[in-house]
Each structure stands twice: as structure tokens, then as C-alpha cells.
C-alpha positions as CSV (number, residue, x, y, z in Angstrom):
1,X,-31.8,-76.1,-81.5
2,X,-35.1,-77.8,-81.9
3,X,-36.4,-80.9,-83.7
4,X,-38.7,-79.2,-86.6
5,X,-41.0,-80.8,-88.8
6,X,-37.8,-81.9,-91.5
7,X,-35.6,-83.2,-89.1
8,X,-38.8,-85.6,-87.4
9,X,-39.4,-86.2,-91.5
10,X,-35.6,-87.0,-92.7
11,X,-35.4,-89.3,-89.7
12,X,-38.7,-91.4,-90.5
13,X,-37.5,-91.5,-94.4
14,X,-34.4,-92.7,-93.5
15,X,-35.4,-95.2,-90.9
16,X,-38.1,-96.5,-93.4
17,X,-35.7,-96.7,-96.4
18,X,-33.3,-98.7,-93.9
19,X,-36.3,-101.0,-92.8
20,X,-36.9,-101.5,-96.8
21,X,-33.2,-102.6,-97.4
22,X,-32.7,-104.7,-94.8
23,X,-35.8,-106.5,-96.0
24,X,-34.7,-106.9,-99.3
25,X,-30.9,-108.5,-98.6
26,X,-33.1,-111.1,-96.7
27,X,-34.4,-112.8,-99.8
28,X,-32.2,-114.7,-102.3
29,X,-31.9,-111.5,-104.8
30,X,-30.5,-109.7,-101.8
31,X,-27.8,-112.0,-101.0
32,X,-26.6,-112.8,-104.0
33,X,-26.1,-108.9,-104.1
34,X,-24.4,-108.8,-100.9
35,X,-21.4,-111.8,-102.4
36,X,-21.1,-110.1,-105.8
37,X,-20.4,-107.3,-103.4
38,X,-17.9,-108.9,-101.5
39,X,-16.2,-110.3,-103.7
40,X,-15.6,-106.9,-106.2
41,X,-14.8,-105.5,-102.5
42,X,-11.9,-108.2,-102.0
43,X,-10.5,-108.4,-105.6
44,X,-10.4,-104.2,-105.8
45,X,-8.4,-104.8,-101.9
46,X,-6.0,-106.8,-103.7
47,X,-5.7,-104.8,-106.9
48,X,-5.0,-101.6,-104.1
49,X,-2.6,-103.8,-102.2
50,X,-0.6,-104.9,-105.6
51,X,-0.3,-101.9,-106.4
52,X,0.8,-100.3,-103.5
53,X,3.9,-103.2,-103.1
54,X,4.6,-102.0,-106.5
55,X,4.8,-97.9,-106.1
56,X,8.6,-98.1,-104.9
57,X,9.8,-99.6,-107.9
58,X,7.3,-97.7,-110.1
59,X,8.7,-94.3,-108.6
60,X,12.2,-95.6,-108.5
61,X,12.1,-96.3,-112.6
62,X,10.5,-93.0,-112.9
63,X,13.5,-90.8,-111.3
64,X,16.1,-93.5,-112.9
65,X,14.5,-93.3,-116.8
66,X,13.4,-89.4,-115.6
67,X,17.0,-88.7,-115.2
68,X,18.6,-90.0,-117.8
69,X,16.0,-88.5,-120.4
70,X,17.1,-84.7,-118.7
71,X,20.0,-85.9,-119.1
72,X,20.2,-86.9,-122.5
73,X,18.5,-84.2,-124.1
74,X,19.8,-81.6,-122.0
75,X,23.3,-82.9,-121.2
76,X,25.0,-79.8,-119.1
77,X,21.7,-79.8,-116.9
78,X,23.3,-81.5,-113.9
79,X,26.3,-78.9,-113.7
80,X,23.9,-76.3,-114.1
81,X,21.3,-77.3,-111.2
82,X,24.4,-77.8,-109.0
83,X,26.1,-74.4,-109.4
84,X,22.5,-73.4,-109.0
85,X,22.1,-74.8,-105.9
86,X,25.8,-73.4,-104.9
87,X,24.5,-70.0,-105.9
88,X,21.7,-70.6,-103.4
89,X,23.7,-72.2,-100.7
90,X,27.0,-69.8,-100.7
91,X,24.5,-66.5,-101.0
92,X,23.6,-67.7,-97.4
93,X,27.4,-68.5,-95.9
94,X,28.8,-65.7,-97.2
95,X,27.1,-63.3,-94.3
96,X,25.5,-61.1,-96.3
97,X,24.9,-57.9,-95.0
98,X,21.1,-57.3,-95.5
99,X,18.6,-58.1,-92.7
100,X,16.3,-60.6,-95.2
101,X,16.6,-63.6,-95.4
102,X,16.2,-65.5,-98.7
103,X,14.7,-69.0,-98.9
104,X,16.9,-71.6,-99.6
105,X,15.4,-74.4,-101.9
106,X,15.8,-78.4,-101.2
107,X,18.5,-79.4,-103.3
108,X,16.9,-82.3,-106.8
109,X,17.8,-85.3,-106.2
């Protein structure tokens, strides 16, 4: 694959339009923008890193208050999902006599 007359352009564009920014964070405008940069860069780490200590007890409150609003407004769910799951589960130890082989799903915690 040759260098054509684009690639030889793209490179001098982009070599130029680095040349021009490196210029301009040399004055006073340009490192000004550089700390206002930083520091939105370090206060949006800590936001990411709060919340990220806080997921497991987000997630946590989710399934508890989750499950008890299933439960409360549909109170016979739990026995249902676990003769469900039984259904599943005993189709497969009972040694069925076809030669498939249903999927069996992962159990809701």
C-alpha cells in the first residue's frame, strides 16, 4: 500500500494543527486551560470513584426494596417461581426419554 497524495496531506494537517496547539498552551490563555482541565479531570475521578464505592449498597437496596415490592403486590410469587424452577430442575432428573436436551435456567435470587 502506497503513501498517496491524502495520506502525505492528512499527515502535514495534523502535524501542523499539533504545532498550532502546542503553541497556544504555551501562553497564559493556554495554561490556564490546561488547570481548568485538570482539575474537572480530578473532581469527575472522584465523582467516578464515589460512585463506584457506592454501587454494592446501591444494588444491594435495589434487590432488598425490589423484592419486597414483588412481593407485596404479588404475594404468591415466590412459591410460584420456585415450583417453577422445580418444574425446570425435576424435568431434567427424572431421565426423560427424549434425546434433547432442554435448557435449564439460573435459578432468581
Amino acid at each position: 500500500m502506497g503513501i498517496n497524495s491524502k495520506h502525505l496531506a492528512t499527515f502535514i494537517l495534523g502535524a501542523a494543527a499539533g504545532v498550532a496547539a502546542h503553541k497556544y498552551l504555551q501562553t497564559e490563555e493556554g495554561e490556564k486551560l490546561l488547570e481548568d482541565l485538570k482539575t474537572k479531570a480530578n473532581s469527575l475521578k472522584a465523582e467516578a470513584e464515589g460512585a463506584f464505592d457506592k454501587a454494592p449498597e446501591y444494588f444491594e437496596e435495589l434487590k432488598t426494596k425490589g423484592s419486597e415490592t414483588l412481593k407485596g403486590n404479588f404475594p404468591d410469587v415466590e412459591t410460584f417461581l420456585k415450583d417453577l424452577y422445580e418444574k425446570f430442575v425435576g424435568n431434567k432428573s427424572t431421565g426423560s426419554t427424549t434425546t434433547e436436551t432442554t435448557p435449564i435456567p439460573d435459578p432468581i435470587s
